[in-house]
N, C-alpha and C positions, 0 to 999 in steps of 0.2 A: 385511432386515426393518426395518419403518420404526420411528421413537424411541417412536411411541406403541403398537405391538404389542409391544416390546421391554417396555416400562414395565408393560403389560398383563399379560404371559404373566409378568414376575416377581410383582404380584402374586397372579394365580391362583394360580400355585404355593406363594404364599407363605399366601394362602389355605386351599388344600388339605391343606400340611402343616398349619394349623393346626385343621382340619374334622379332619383323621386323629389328632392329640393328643386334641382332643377327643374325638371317639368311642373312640380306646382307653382315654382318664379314664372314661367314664360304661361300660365295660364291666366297667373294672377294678372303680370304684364299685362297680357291680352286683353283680359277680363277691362283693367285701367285703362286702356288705349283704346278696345271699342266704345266704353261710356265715354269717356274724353272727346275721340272724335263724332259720336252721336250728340252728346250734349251743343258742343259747338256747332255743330253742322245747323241742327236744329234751329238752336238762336239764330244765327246767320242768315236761315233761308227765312226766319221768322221778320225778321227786322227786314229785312229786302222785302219782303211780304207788304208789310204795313208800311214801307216807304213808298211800294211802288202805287198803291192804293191809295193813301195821301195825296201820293203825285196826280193820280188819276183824278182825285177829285178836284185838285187846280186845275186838273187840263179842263172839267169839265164845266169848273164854274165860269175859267175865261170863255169855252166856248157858247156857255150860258149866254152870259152877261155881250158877249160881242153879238149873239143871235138880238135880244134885248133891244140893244144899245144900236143895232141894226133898224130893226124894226121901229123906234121910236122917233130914229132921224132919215128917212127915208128917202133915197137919192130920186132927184128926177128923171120920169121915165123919155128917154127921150122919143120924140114920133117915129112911128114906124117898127120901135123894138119890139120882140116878142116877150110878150108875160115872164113877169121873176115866179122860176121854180122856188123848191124847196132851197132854205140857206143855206150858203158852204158851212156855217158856222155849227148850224142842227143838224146836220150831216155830222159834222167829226165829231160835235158831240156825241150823237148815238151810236158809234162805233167805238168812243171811248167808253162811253157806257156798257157797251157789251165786252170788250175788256176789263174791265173795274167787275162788273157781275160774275165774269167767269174767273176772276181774280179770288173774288171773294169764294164763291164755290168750294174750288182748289185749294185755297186756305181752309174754311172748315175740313174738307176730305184731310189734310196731310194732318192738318193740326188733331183730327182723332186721331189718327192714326201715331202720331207721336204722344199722344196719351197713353196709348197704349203700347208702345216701346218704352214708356218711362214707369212704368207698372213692371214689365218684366226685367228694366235694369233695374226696379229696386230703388227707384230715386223718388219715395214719397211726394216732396216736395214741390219736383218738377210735373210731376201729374197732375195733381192741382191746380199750379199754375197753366197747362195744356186745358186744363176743363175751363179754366176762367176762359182763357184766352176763343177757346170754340164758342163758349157761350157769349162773348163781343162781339168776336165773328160773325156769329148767328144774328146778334141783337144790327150788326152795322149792315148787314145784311136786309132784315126787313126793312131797317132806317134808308137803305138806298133803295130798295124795293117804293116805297112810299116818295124818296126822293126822285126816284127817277119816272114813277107818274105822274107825278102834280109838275114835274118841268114838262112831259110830256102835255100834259094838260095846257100849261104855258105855253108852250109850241103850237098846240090846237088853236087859241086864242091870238098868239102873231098869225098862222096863215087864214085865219077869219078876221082878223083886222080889228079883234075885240083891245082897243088898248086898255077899259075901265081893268078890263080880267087880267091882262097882261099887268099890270100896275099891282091890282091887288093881290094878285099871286107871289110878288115878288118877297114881301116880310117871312111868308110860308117857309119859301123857299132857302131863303138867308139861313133862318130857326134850324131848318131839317142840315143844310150844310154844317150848320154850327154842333148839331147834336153826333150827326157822323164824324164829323172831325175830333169831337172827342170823346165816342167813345173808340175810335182808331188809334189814339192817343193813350188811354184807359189801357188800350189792347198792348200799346206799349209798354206800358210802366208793368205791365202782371209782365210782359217776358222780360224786363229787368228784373224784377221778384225774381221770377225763376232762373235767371243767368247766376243770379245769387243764391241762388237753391242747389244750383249744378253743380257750382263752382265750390261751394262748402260740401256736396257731395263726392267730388273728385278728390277735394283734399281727405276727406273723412278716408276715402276707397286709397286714397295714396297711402296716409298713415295703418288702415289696415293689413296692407298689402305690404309693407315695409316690418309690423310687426307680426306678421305671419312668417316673414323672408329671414326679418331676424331668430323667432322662437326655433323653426325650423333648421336653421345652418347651426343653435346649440343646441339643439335635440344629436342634429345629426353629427355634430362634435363630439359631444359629449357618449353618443351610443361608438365610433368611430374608439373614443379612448377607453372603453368601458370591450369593444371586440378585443383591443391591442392589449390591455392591460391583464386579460384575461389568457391570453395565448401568449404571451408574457410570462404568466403565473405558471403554468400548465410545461413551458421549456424550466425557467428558471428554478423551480421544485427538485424536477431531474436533476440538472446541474449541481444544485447545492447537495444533492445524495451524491452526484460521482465525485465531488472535491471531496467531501468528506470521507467519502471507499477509498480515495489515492491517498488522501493525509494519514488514514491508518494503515495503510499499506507501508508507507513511504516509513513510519514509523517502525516499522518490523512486527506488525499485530497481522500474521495472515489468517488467521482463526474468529474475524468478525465473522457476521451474516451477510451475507451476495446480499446483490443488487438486485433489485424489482425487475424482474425480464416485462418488456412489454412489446407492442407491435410496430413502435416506429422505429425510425432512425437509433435514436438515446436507447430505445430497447436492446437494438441490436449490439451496441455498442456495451451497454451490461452484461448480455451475454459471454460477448470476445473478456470482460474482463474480468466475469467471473470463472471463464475457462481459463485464462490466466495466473488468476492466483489460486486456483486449483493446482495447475502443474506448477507452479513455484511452491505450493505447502506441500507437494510430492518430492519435490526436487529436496525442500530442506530438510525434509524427513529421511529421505535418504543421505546426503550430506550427511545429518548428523549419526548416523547409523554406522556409515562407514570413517569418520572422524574419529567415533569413539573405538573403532575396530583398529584404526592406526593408531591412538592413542595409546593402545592396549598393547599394541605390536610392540610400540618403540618402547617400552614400559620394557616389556619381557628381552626386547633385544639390549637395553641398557643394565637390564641385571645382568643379564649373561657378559655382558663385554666385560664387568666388574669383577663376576665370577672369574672370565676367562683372565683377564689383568692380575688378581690377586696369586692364578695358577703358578703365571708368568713368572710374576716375583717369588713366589716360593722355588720355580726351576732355575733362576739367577741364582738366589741364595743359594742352592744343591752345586751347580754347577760352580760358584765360586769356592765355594767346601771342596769340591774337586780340583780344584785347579792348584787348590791349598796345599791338598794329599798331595798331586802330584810334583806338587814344586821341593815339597819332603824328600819325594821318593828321587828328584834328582840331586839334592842335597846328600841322600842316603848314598846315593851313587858314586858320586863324585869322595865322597869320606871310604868308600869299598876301594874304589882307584886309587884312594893316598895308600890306604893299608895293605894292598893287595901287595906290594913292596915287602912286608915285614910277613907276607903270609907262613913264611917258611919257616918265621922264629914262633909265631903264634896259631898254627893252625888252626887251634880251638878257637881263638879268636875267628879267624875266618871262617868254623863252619857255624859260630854265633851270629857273626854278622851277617853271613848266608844266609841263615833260619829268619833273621831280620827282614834284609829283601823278601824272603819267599812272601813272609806273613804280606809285607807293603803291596807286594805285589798281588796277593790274594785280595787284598782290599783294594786297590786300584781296579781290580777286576770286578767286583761288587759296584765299585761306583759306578765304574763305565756301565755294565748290564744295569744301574738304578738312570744314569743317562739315558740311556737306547729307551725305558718303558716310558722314563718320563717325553722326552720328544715324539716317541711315538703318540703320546697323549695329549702333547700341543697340538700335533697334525691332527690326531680327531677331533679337539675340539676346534682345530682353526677350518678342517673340512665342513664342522656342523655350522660356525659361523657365517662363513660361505655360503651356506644353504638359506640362511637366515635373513641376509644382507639377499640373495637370489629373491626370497618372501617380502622383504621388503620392496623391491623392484618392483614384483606384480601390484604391490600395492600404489606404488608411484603412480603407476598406470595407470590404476583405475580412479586415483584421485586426479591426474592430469586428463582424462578422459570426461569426468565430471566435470572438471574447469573448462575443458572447449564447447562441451554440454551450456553450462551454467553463462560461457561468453556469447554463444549462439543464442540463447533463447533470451539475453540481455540485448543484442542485436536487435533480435524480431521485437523486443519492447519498444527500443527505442524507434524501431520504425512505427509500431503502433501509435504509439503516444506524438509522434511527427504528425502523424495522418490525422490525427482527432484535436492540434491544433490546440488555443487556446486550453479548452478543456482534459489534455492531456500532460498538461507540462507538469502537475504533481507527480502522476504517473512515472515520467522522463527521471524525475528523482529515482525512482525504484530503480529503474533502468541503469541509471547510470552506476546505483551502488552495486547491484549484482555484479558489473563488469568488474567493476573496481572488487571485488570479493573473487571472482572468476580470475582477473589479474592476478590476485597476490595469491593464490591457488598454485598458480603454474609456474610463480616465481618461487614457489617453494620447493614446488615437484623440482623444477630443473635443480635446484642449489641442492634436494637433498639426494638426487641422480648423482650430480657431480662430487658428494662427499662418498657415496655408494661407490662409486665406480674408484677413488682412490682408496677406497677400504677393501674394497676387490681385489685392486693393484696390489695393497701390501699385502693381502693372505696370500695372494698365490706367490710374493716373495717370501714370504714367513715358510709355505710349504714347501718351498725348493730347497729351502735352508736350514729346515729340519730336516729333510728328507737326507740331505748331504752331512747333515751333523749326524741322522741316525747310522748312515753311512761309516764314517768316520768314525765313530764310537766303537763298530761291528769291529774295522780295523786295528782299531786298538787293541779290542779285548782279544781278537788272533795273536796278535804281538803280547801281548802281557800272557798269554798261554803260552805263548813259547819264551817267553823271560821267566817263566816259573817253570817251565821244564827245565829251559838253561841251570837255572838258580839250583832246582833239586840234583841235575846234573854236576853243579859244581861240590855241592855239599859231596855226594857222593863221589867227587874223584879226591877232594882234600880228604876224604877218612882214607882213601885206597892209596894214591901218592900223591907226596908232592912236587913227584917231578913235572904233573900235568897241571903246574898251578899256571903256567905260561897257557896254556887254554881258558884256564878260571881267568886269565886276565883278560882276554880277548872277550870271553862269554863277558865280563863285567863291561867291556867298553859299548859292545854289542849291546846291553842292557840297557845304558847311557843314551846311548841312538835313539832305542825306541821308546824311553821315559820323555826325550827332548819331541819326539812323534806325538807320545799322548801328548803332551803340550801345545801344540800345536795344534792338536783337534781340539782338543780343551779350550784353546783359545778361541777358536772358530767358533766352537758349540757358546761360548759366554757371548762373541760378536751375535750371532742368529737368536739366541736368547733374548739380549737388547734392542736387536730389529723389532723381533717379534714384540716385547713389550711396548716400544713405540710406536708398532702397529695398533697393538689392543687398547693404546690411552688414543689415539686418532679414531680409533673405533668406536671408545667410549663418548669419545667428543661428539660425535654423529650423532651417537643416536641420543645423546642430550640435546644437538639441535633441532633434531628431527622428532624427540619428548614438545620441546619447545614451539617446534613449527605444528603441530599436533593439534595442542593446547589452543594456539591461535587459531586456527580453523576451526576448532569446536568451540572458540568466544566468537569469531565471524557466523559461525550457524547458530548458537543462540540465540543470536541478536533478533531474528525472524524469528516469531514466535507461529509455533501450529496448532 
């Protein structure tokens, strides 16, 4: 059942219990207000009853006693009147009388009949009192039954003019009044009984109906916090599983147990974040895969720049040993130029000194051809560098590729965990460190592009300047082949004469030239030498930073555990 039918169905029901309080209040009410206003009514028409029957029997004793009182002082007839009818007096009497009769009547009818209303309201007490009160009814009833013959009889006696009967009837008469009067009186006091029977009944029906109303609003409280508390229980469960998936998430544990998929809202929501930190333990499995693969890289390209540095300073050493020879061989020169002066007194001297050049010159030619293979073996190994630092580059790539990766799906987090609100802001943690891991990702790719790309720079000046030094070398050793032809040519003209020692001097000046040439390349080749060496310590520095930057990234992907 999903959070929002959940939410739904406890209020209906909490609704409904309150629809059912209600409707039992407004029966209860009901229930209170029809006995209420039956009870009163009742009294009311009861008391108006026996007042008005009371009254009747005043009206009917004055018209008694004035027929009487009539009768016994008898006015004179004057001559000529016609005979006194029937008296006005026993006239209204007998019509009060049949009012008072049908009075009483009507009172027993209603008064059973509210006996019987007071049986189905459940008012014991008033029932009873209803029976008393029919049975005075009944009893005042024959009593005026009885009284209202014997005045009739009275009546017979005034229009027969019997006054002894008229006289002695009168005490009967009194008695019979006095006996209806009270039991009409009687008839009252039983419906005060029951007014007070009513009235402790309505309170009785009021207190019950108040602790019905109250039992009721804490049933229906109590069931109301026992729905909520329950669907409560049922959201807050989830909740406390997804804070605790994000706190080990957030922690770098992405190798717990997913989340309980289920069918509502929260379910769905387990889903998304158990697909989440799936592709995140993909993602760091890769990361660390290819971290240790650049690891591995920078390792192998920093022994080599070590190797290639140590090349370096061995071809400075050689090339300063050359430069040594040759600074010899112009010292050697310039000592051939003083003596070339005295060749003519010492020719053996000069074709010794000759044999001296040639040998210097044989070994200057050694050096320069130990030059040319070594530069040539800078250029290869600064071509293979090149190729290396190119290997490197692809790598950049696919580490900076990861990091726009790694930013992107830090991105779609941090919108995830917006979406899901509260319940997402541990999440928002994860999010926000991947970026920050994706960040310094790509701030490394670029710083170690930008050390690539000046280690690039300087090999392809290191190549240009081997290339011109191998050059240069070529030059030389042409010239030192032709200073050792000169050379073997001069031995040969001082054994033949000495008159062509003026050419041996020119050849010797000549030699001077191009000993000051190697020098010159020699110096060059020591300048390209030192470039080149302080290209291979910047190159070594790289890929120490890039050993360095390395390292960091595979302690950044550690930290996520898979």
């Amino acid at each position: 059942m999903t959070i929002a039918a959940r939410l739904f169905l406890g209020f209906l029901l909490s609704v409904l219990m309150l629809v059912g309080v209600g409707l039992l209040s407004l029966n209860l009410v009901g229930r209170l207000r029809d006995t209420t206003q039956a009870i009163a009514a009742h009294d009311i028409w009861a008391y108006r009853v026996v007042q008005r029957i009371l009254q009747s029997q005043i009206t009917l004793i004055d018209a008694r006693r004035a027929a009487v009182v009539e009768f016994m002082m008898p006015s004179p007839v004057l001559p000529g009147a016609p005979p006194k009818g029937v008296d006005p007096a026993v006239t209204r009497w007998r019509a009060e009388a049949d009012r008072a009769a049908a009075a009483l009547a009507d009172a027993i009818a209603v008064a059973s009949g509210f006996e019987q209303q007071s049986i189905t309201l459940d008012v014991p007490g008033r029932a009873a009192t209803w029976h008393e009160v029919v049975r005075l009814f009944q009893q005042a009833q024959l009593q005026f039954t009885s009284l209202r013959a014997d005045s009739e009889t009275q009546f017979d006696s005034i229009s027969t003019g019997d006054t002894k009967s008229v006289v002695a009837s009168e005490p009967k008469l009194l008695s019979e009044n006095v006996a209806f009067g009270q039991t009409m009186l009687q008839a009252e006091d039983a419906l005060q009984t029951g007014d007070k029977a009513g009235q402790q009944r309505v309170d009785d029906l009021t207190a019950q109906v108040r602790m019905i109303l109250v039992t009721s609003v804490v049933v229906a409280l109590l069931a109301s916090l026992l729905i909520a508390w329950s669907v409560r229980r049922s959201i807050m469960r989830s909740l406390d599983a997804f804070a605790g998936f994000a706190e080990q998430v957030g922690s770098g544990d992405l190798g717990g147990q997913p989340l309980t998929v289920g069918r509502d809202e929260l379910g769905r929501l387990a889903a998304a974040l158990n697909h989440m930190v799936e592709s995140l333990r993909q993602i760091g499995r890769k990361s660390q895969e290819i971290t240790s693969t650049l690891n591995a890289s920078a390792a192998q390209i920093r022994a080599s720049t070590q190797q290639q540095a140590a090349s370096v300073e061995e071809q400075l050493a050689a090339i300063q040993e050359t430069a040594a020879t040759a600074d010899e061989i112009t010292h050697s020169g310039a000592r051939i130029a003083s003596r070339a002066q005295e060749v003519i007194q010492a020719a053996q001297a000069s074709v010794a000194t000759s044999a001296n050049g040639l040998r210097a010159v044989a070994e200057a030619a050694r050096a320069m051809d130990a030059i040319r293979d070594q530069g040539e073996m800078v250029a290869s190994n600064i071509v293979a560098l090149s190729e290396k630092t190119q290997a490197i580059g692809e790598i950049i790539m696919t580490v900076n590729d990861i990091s726009e990766r790694s930013h992107l799906l830090a991105l779609n987090a941090a919108i995830e965990a917006a979406a899901a609100g509260e319940s997402g802001r541990s999440f928002a943690v994860v999010a926000s460190e991947l970026k920050v891991l994706a960040d310094q990702a790509k701030d490394a790719t670029i710083q170690v592009r930008s050390i690539l790309g000046e280690i690039q720079r300087g090999i392809n000046t290191s190549v240009m300047l081997t290339e011109e030094a191998v050059k240069r070398v070529a030059v030389g050793r042409e010239r030192s082949d032709i200073t050792e032809r000169a050379i073997e040519e001069i031995t040969a003209s001082v054994q033949e004469s000495v008159q062509t020692f003026q050419q041996i001097v020119a050849s010797t000046n000549q030699q001077q030239i191009g000993i000051e040439q190697v020098m010159g390349a020699l110096q060059s080749i020591r300048q390209a030498s030192q470039q080149t060496a302080s290209g291979t310590r910047e190159l070594e520095t790289a890929a120490a930073s890039l050993s360095e930057l390395s390292g960091q990234l595979l302690a950044l992907s550690d930290r996520y555990r898979t």
